[in-house]
N, C-alpha and C positions, 0 to 999 in steps of 0.2 A: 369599327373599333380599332385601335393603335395597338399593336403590339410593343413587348416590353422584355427588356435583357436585365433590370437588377430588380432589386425587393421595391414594394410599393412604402415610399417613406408619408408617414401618415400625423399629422400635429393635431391638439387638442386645444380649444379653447372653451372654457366651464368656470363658473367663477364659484363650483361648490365641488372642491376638492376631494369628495367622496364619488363624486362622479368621474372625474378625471382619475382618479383611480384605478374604479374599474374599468374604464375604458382604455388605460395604459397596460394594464393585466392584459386583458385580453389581446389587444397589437403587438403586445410582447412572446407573447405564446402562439400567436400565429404563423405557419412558414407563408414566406413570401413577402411580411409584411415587418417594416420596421419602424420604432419609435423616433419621431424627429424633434418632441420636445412638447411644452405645453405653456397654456399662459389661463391666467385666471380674468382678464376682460380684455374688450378689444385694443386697446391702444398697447398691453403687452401683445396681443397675437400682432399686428403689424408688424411690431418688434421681431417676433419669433420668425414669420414668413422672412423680412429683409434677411435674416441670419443663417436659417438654413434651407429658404426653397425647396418645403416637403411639396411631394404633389397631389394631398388630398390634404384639408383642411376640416376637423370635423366641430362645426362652431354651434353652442347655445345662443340663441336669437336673445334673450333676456337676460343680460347681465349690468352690473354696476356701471355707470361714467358712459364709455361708449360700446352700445349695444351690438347684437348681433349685425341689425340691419345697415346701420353706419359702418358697421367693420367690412361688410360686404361692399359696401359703395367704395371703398376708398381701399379695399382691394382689388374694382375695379377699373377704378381710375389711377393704380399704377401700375406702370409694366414693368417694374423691377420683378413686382411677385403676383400679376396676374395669371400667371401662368396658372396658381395652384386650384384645385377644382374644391367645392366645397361642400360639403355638407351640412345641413343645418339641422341639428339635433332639437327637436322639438318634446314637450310634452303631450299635444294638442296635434291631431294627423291635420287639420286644418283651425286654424285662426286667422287674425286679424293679420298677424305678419307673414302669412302664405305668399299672399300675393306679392308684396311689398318685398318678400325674399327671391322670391323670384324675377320682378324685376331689377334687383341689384345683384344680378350674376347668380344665385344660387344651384348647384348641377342637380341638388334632390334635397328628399328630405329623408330622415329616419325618426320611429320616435324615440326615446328613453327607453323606454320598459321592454325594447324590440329582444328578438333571441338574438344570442352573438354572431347564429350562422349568415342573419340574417345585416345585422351590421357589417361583417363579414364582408359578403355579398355585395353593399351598396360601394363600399369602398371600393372593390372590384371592379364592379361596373362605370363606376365614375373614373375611378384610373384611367381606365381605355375608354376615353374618350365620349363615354353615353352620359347620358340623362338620367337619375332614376323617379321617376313619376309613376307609380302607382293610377290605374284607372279611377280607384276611390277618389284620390287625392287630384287627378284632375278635373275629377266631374264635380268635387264640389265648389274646388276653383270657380269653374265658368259656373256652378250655379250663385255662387256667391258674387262674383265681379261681373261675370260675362254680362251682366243686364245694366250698368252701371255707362256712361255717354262712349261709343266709337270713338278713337281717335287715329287720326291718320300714322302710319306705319310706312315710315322710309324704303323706299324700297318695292313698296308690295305691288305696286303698280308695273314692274318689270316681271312680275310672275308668271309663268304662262298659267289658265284653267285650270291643268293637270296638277302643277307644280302649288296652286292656292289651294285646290281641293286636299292634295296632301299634309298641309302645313294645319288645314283644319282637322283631317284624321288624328294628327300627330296630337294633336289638344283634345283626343280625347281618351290621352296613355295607350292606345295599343302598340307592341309591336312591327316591326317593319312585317317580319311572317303573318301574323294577325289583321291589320290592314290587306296584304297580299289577296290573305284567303278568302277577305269582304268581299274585294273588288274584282277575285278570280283573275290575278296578276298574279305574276313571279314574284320572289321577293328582291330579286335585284333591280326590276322596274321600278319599283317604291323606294326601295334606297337611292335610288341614278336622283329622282325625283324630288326627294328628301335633302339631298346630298347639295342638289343644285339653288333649292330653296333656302338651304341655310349661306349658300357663298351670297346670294343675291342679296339677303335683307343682314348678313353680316352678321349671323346668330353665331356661339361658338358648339353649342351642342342645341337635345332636344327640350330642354327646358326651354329655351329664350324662342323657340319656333309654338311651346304656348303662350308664352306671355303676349308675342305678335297676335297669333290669334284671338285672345281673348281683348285685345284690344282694339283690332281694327273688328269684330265682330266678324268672323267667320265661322261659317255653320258647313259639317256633313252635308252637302246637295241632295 
């Protein structure tokens, strides 16, 4: 995880302005955390990222004109504002657009109706550089896609055994300590491991080291 010297500047994108609301209340009352602005669908969040480059983005996948999923693609295909990490506020802990968010960049999910500690929290996490993947939400993932055709994965081919078995632990949400204490490792083994697996297949966090997995079909040995 990245360490960090100012407030975590935090954007909303919702296209039901009751929702963006509260979720502005709450960023605003938080210490640490400041409001960097908001947009009601995606082609205004575009807008908003080129303008003020918050570093969490907290985006509704279902909105008017251009959707969550689009807004994430074409977030990730520019580097003016790829930088920003996102969030995908869902109603649904898994649907249709799980996967499909996670393959166009997305660092986690939260749903709506979550506690604020807990939104809180995801923002946090995804700041400094992690994933937030819940075990729930990855297991239904691979049960949902994981059976769906293999497809070759850039990269995977340079992994060493250690470094694939990891990538598949990683898709199945444990923590790096949690993993550790599977495999009766350290936890800084797992992370060296982790760490080398995302430089090689070019992941930026642990979200996109499931998406690999559930795509080239790796399994727990």
């Amino acid at each position: 995880m990245t360490s960090r010297t100012g407030p975590i500047r935090v954007a909303l994108a919702d296209d039901q302005a009751v929702v963006r609301m509260g979720l502005r209340a709450l960023i605003d009352r938080e210490p640490g955390l400041e409001f960097a602005g908001e947009a009601a669908d995606g082609a205004a969040a575009l807008r908003l990222l080129g303008e003020t480059r918050p570093d969490v983005l907290l985006l509704d996948v279902r909105m008017p004109g251009m959707d969550g999923i689009e807004t994430l693609r074409a977030i990730a295909a520019d580097p003016e504002v790829s930088a920003t990490r996102v969030i995908v506020v869902t109603t649904f802990e898994v649907d249709s657009y799980v996967f499909a968010a996670l393959q166009a960049g997305a660092s986690g999910f939260v749903l709506k109706d979550s506690a604020p500690e807990e939104l809180v929290h995801a923002i946090r996490v995804v700041a400094a550089g992690e994933a937030l993947l819940s075990p729930s939400v990855t297991r239904k993932v691979i049960g949902l896609f994981g059976r769906h055709d293999v497809t070759p994965v850039e990269g995977l081919d340079t992994l060493t055994p250690r470094e694939r078995e990891m990538v598949a632990w990683v898709a199945t949400g444990r923590s790096n300590d949690e993993i550790a204490k599977e495999l009766v490792i350290s936890p800084d083994t797992v992370r060296t491991h982790v760490s080398r697996a995302m430089v090689k297949l070019h992941a930026r966090d642990r979200a996109q080291l499931v998406v690999f997995a559930v795509r080239s079909g790796l399994t727990i040995p």
